[in-house]
C-alpha positions as CSV (number, residue, x, y, z in Angstrom):
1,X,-49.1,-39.5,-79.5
2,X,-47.5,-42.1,-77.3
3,X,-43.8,-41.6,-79.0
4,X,-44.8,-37.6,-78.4
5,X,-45.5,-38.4,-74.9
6,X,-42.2,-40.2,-73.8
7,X,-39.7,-38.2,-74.3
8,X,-41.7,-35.3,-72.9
9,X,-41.7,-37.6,-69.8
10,X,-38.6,-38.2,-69.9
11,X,-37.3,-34.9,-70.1
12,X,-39.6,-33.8,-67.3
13,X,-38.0,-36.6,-65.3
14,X,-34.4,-35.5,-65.9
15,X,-35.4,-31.9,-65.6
16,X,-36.7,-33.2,-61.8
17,X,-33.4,-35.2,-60.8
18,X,-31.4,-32.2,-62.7
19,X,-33.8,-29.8,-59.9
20,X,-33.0,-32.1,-57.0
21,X,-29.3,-32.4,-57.4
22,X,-29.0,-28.5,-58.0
23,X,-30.8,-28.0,-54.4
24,X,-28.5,-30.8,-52.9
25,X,-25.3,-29.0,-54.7
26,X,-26.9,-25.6,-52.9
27,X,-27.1,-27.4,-49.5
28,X,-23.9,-28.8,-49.3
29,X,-22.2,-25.7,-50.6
30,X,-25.0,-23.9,-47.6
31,X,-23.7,-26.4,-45.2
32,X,-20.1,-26.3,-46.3
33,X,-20.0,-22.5,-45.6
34,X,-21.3,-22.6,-42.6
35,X,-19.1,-25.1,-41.5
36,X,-16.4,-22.9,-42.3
37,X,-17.7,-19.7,-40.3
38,X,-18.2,-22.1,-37.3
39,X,-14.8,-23.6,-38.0
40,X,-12.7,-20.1,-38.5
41,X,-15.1,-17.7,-36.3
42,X,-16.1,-16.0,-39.1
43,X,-12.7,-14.6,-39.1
44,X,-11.0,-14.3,-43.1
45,X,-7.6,-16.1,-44.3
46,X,-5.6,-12.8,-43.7
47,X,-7.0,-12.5,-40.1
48,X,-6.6,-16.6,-39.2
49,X,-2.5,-16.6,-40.7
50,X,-2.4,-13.7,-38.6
51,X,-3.6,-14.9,-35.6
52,X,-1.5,-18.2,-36.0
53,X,1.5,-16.5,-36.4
54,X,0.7,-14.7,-33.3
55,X,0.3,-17.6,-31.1
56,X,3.2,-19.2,-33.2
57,X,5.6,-16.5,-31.7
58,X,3.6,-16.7,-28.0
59,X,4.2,-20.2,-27.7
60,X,7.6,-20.6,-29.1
61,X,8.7,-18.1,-26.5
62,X,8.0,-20.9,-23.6
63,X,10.5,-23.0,-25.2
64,X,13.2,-20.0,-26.3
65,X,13.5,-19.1,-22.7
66,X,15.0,-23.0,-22.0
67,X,16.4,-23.3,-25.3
68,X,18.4,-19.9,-25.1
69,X,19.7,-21.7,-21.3
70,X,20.9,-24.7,-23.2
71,X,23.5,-22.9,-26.3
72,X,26.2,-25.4,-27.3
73,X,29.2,-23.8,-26.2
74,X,31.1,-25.6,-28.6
75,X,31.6,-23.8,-31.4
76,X,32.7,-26.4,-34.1
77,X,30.6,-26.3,-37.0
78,X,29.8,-30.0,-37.3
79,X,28.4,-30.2,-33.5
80,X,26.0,-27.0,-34.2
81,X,23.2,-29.2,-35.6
82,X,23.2,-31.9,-33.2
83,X,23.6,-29.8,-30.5
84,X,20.9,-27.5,-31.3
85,X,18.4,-30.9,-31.9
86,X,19.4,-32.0,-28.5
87,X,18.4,-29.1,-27.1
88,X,15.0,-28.4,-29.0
89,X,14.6,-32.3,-27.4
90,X,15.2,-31.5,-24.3
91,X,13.4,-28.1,-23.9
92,X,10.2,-30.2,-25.2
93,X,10.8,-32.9,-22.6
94,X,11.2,-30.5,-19.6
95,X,7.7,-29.2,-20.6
96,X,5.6,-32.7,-20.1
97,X,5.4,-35.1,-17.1
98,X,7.9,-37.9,-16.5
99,X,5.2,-40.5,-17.8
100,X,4.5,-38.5,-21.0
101,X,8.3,-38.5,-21.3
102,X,8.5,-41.8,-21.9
103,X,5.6,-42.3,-24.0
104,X,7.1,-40.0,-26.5
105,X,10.3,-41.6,-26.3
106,X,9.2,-44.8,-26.8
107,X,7.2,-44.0,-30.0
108,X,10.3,-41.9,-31.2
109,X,12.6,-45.2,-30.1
110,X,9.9,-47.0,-32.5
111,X,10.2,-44.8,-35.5
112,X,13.7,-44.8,-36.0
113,X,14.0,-48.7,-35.3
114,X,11.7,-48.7,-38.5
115,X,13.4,-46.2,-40.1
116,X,17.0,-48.7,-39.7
117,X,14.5,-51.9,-40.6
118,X,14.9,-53.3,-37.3
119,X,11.6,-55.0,-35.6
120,X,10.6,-55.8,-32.2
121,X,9.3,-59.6,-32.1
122,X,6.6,-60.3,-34.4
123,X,6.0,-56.8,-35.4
124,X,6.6,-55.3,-38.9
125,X,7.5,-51.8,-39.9
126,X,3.8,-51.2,-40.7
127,X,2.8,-52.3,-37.0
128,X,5.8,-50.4,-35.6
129,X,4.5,-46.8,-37.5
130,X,1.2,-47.7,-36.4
131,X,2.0,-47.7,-32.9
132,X,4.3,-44.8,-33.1
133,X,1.5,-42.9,-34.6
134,X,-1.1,-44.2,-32.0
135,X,0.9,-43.2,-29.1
136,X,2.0,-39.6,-30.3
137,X,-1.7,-39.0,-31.0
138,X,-2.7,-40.5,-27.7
139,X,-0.1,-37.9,-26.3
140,X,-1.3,-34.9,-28.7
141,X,-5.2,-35.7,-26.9
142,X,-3.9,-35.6,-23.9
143,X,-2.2,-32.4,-24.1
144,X,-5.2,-31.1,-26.1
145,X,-7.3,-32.0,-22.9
146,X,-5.2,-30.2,-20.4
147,X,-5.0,-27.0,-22.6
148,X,-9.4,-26.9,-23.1
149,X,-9.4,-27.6,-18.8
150,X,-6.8,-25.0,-18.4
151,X,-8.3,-22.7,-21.0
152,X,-12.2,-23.1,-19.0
153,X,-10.2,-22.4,-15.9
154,X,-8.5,-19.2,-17.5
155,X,-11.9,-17.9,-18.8
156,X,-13.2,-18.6,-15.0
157,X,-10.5,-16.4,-14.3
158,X,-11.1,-13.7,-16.6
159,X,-14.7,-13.7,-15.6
160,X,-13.7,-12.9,-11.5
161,X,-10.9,-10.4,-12.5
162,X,-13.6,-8.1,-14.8
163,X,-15.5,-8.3,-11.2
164,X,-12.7,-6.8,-9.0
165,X,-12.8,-3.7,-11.2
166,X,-15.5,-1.2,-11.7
167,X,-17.8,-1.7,-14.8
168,X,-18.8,1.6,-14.5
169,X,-17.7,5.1,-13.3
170,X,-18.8,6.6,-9.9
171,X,-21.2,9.3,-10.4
172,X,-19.5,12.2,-8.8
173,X,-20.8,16.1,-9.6
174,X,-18.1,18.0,-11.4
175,X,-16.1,14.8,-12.0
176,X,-16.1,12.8,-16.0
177,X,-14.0,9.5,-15.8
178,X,-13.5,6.8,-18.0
179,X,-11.4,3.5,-18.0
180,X,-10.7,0.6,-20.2
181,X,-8.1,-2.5,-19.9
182,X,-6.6,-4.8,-22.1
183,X,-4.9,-7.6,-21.2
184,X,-2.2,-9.1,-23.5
185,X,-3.2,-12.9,-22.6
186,X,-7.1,-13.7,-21.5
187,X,-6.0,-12.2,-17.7
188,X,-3.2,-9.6,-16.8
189,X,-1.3,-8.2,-14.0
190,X,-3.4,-4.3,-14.5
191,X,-5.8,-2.8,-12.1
192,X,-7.5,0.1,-11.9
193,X,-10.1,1.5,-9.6
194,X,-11.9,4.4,-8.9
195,X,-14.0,5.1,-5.6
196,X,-15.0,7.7,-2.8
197,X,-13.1,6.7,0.6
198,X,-16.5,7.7,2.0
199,X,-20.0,9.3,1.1
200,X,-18.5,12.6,1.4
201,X,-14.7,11.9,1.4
202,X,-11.7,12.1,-1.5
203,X,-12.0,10.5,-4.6
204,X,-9.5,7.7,-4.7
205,X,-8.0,7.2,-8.1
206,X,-5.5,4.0,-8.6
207,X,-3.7,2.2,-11.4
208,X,-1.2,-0.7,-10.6
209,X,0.6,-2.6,-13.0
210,X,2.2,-6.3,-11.8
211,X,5.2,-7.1,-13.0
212,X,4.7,-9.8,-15.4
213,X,1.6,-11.2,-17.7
214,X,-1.1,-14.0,-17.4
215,X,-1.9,-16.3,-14.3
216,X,1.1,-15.1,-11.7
217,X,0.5,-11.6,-12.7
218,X,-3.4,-12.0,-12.3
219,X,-3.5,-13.5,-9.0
220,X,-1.3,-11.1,-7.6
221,X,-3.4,-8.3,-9.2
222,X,-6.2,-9.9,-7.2
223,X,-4.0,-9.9,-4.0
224,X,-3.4,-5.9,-4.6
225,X,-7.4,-5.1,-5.0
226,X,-8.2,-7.3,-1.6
227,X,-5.2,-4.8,0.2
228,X,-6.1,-1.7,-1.2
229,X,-10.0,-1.9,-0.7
230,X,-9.2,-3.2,2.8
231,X,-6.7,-0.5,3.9
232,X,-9.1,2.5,1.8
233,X,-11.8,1.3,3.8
234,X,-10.2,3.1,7.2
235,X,-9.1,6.5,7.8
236,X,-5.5,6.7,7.5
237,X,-3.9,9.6,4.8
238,X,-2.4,8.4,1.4
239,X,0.6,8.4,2.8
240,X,0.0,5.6,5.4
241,X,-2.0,3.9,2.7
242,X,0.8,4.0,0.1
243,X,3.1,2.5,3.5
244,X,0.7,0.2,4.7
245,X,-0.3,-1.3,0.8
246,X,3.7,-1.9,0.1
247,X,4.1,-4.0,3.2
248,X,1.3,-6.1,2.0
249,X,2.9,-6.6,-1.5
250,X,6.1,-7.0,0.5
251,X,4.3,-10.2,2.0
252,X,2.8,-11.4,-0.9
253,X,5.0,-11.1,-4.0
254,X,7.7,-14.0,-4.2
255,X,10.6,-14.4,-7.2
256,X,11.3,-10.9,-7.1
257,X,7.6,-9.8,-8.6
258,X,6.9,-5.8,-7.6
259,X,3.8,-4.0,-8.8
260,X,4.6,0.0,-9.6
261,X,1.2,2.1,-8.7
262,X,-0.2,5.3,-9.2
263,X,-2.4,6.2,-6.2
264,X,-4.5,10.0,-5.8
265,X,-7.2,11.2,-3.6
266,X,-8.9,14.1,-5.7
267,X,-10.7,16.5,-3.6
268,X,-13.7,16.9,-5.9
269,X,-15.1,20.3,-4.8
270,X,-11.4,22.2,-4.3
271,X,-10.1,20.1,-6.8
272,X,-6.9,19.3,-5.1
273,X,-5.0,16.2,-5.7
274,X,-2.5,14.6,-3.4
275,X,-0.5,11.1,-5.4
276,X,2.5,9.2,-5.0
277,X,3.7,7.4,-7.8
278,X,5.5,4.3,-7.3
279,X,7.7,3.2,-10.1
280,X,4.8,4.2,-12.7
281,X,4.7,5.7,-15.5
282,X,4.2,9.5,-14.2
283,X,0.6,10.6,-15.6
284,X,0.3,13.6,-17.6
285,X,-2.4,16.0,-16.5
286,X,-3.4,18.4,-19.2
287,X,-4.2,21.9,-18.5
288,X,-6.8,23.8,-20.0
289,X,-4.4,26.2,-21.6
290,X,-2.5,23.5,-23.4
291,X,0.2,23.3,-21.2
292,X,1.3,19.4,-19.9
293,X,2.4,18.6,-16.0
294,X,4.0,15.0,-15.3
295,X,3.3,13.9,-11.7
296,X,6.6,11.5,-11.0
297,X,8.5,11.2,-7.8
298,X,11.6,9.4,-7.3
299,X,9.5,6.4,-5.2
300,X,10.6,2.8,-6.0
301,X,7.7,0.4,-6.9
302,X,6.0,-1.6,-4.1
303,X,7.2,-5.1,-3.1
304,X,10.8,-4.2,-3.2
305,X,11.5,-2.4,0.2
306,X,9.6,-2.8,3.3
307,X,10.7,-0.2,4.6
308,X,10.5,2.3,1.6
309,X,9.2,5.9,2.9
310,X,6.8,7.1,-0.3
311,X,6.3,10.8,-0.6
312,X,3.3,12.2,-1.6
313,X,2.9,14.9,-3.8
314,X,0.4,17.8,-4.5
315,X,-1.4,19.2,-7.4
316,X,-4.6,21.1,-8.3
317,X,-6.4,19.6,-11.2
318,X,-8.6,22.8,-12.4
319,X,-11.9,23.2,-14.3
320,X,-11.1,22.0,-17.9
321,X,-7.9,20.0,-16.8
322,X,-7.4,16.2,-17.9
323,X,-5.7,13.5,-16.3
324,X,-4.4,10.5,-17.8
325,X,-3.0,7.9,-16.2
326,X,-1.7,4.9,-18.1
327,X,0.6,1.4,-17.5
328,X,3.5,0.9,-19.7
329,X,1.4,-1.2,-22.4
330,X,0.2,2.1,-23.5
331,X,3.8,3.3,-24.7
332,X,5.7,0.6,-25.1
333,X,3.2,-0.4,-27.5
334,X,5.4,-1.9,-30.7
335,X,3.8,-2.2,-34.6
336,X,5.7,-4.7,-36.6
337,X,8.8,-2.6,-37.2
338,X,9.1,-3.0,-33.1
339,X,8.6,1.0,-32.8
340,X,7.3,1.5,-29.9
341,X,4.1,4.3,-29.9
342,X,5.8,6.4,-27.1
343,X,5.0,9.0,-24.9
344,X,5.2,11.9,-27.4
345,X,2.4,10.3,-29.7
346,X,0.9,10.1,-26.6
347,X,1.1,14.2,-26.0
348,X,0.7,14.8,-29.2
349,X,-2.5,13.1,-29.7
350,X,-3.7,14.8,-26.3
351,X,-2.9,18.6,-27.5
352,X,-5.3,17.6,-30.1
353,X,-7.9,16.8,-28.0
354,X,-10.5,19.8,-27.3
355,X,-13.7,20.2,-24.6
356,X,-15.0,16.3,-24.8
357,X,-15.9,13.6,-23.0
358,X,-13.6,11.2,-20.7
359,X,-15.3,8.4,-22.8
360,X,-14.6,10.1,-26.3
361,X,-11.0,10.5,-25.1
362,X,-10.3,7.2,-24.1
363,X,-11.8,5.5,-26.9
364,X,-9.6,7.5,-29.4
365,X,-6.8,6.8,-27.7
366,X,-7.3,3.2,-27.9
367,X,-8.3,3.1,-31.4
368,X,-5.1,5.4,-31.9
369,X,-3.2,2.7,-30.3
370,X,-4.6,0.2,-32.3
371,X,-3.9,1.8,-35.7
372,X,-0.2,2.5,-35.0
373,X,0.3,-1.0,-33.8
374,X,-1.8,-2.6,-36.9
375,X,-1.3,-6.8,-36.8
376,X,1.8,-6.6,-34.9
377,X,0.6,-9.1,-31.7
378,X,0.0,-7.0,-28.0
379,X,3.4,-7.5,-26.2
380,X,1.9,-6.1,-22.5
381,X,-1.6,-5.0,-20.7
382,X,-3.2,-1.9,-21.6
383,X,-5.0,0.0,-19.2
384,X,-6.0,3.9,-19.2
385,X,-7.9,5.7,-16.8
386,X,-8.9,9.3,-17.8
387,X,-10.1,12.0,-15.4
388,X,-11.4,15.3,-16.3
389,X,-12.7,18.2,-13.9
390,X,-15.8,20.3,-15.5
C-alpha cells in the first residue's frame, strides 16, 4: 500500500508544479502581449513599418533641405564621398546647440582615437568607448526630452486650434453644412468657419489655407481667425472685409508667408451668394441638373499686396445646388505612384452624388480620398466644407 501510495504522490505533485508553471507560461505570454499592444498601440507590423517609413521620409526632409544647400561642386569622383560625409556632418550639427556640438564631437573625437589605438592618459580603449557611448546617450536623452516637451506643447496646440473652429454646424432653416479638416502634421495652416454676421444677417462661409504646414502655419491660421471674427463682427460689405482682412495678413505674415481664402455671404432665404476668391482653389458649386459652376476670380492671395483691390463676385446657389469648397490638400493629394487625386476625380465623384446629406457627402469624399491615396504619407492639410440649399 505504501509503495502504491508514493508514486501516486508523487505524480500528483508533478502534475501540480506541471499546473503552476503552465499558468505562469499563460501569464507571461498574457503579460508579454499586452506589453506589446501598449508598446505598438495596438497597431500590426504592416501598419508600424509603415508608419516608420513615414516619419523616416518627414524627418529626413529637415536635413535634405540643408544638405541639398551644401552639394560638392567638385565633381571628381574620389571627393564625392567625403564631401557628401561632411555635409551629412554638418547638416546634423547646424540642427543642435553649440554645447551639444561639442559633446558630440568630443565622443566622436573619442571613438576614432580608439579606433587608431591611441589613449588619453590612463584610459584604455574600453574606458574610451564607454565614454563615447555615455555621452552620445546622454545626448540622445536630451534630445528625447526636448521632442516629449515640444510634442506636449504641440498637442496643447492642437487642442486650442480644434477651438477656433466650429465643432458643429449653425442651424440655419433651408441650409445643410458639413466640414472636416485634416492636418498633415498634429496642427496646420487650414481654417474654416461658418457663421451668421448677425441674427438675421448673411451667412458667412470661409476657408483659408496658410502657406506652409505645422507651427508657423498654425499660428498664423490663429492670427487669420482673431482678424476675420473681429472685422465680421461690424457692418462693412464683403468687399471691405476681403480689403480690410488682407491688410491685416499684410501686417502679420513675415518671410514671404500669404494665406489664399475663399470668403461668401449666402443669403439663406433668396439664396444669393456674393465670394471673392483669393488665390484658392475656385469651389465647384453643383447644380441640381448635373451641370458644374467654378467660382474663381483673377484676385491674388492675401498678404502679398496691401493695396490689392479684390472683386467680389455673384452667384445664386438654388434649391438642390451643392457647394464645395476645398484647400489644395484635397487635390494635390498623391498615392505612392505620386498621382495626385485631382480635380476631375473630384467632379466625377460629385456627379455621382444624388439628394443626400452634406454629412454623407463629406464623409465619402474623405474616405474617397483616403482609398486613392492608400499608405502613401499626407503631403498637405485637408479641409472641405460642403454646403447644400434644400
Amino acid at each position: 500500500m505504501e509503495s502504491a501510495t508514493l508514486p501516486r504522490t508523487r505524480l500528483g505533485r508533478i502534475d501540480k508544479v506541471f499546473s503552476e508553471l503552465r499558468a505562469r507560461i499563460r501569464r507571461a505570454v498574457s503579460q508579454s502581449q499586452n506589453g506589446w499592444r501598449r508598446l505598438t498601440a495596438g497597431m500590426e507590423i504592416d501598419e508600424l513599418w509603415a508608419q516608420f517609413r513615414s516619419e523616416a521620409e518627414e524627418s529626413s526632409r529637415l536635413y535634405k533641405e540643408d544638405f541639398d544647400e551644401r552639394k560638392a561642386e567638385d565633381k571628381q569622383s574620389w571627393k564625392r564621398p567625403f564631401n557628401t560625409l561632411g555635409d551629412l556632418l554638418w547638416t546634423v550639427l547646424r540642427k543642435l546647440s553649440p554645447a551639444r556640438r561639442v559633446l558630440l564631437l568630443c565622443c566622436l573625437l573619442l571613438v576614432v582615437l580608439s579606433a587608431v589605438g591611441f589613449h588619453l592618459l590612463f584610459f584604455t580603449q574600453e574606458i574610451e568607448f564607454l565614454i563615447a557611448f555615455a555621452g552620445v546617450l546622454i545626448l540622445l536623452l536630451m534630445v528625447l526630452a526636448d521632442h516629449v516637451s515640444m510634442k506636449r506643447d504641440i498637442e496643447i496646440a492642437r487642442d486650442i486650434q480644434r477651438w477656433l473652429v466650429p465643432r458643429r454646424a449653425p442651424d440655419i432653416p433651408g441650409i445643410d453644412i458639413a466640414f472636416a479638416t485634416r492636418p498633415a502634421k498634429t496642427i496646420g495652416g487650414d481654417y474654416y468657419d461658418a457663421f451668421r454676421r448677425a441674427t438675421d444677417g448673411p451667412l458667412l462661409l470661409a476657408v483659408g489655407d496658410v502657406c506652409g504646414k505645422g507651427i508657423p502655419a498654425a499660428m498664423l491660421m490663429a492670427t487669420f481667425q482673431a482678424s476675420l471674427r473681429a472685422l465680421a463682427g461690424g457692418s462693412g460689405s464683403l468687399y471691405e472685409l476681403g480689403g480690410g482682412l488682407n491688410r491685416q495678413v499684410c501686417a502679420t505674415s513675415q518671410n514671404g508667408r500669404f494665406t489664399t481664402a475663399f470668403l461668401a455671404e449666402l443669403n439663406p432665404a433668396t439664396g444669393e451668394l456674393y465670394y471673392l476668391c483669393a488665390g484658392h482653389n475656385p469651389p465647384l458649386l453643383k447644380r441640381e441638373d448635373g451641370t458644374f459652376e467654378r467660382l474663381e476670380s483673377d484676385n491674388i492671395p492675401l498678404g502679398i499686396e496691401v493695396t490689392e483691390d479684390y472683386k467680389i463676385r455673384a452667384t445664386f446657389v438654388k434649391s438642390g445646388d451643392t457647394l464645395v469648397i476645398y484647400t489644395d490638400g484635397v487635390t494635390e493629394a498623391r498615392n505612392e505612384a505620386e498621382e495626385e487625386f485631382g480635380e476631375d476625380r473630384l467632379v466625377s465623384f460629385l456627379q455621382a452624388t444624388g439628394e443626400e446629406r452634406s454629412a454623407l457627402t463629406l464623409s465619402r469624399i474623405m474616405q474617397t480620398i483616403d482609398e486613392f491615396v492608400g499608405t502613401a504619407p499626407q503631403h498637405d492639410d485637408i479641409t472641405c466644407l460642403i454646403v447644400r440649399r434644400n
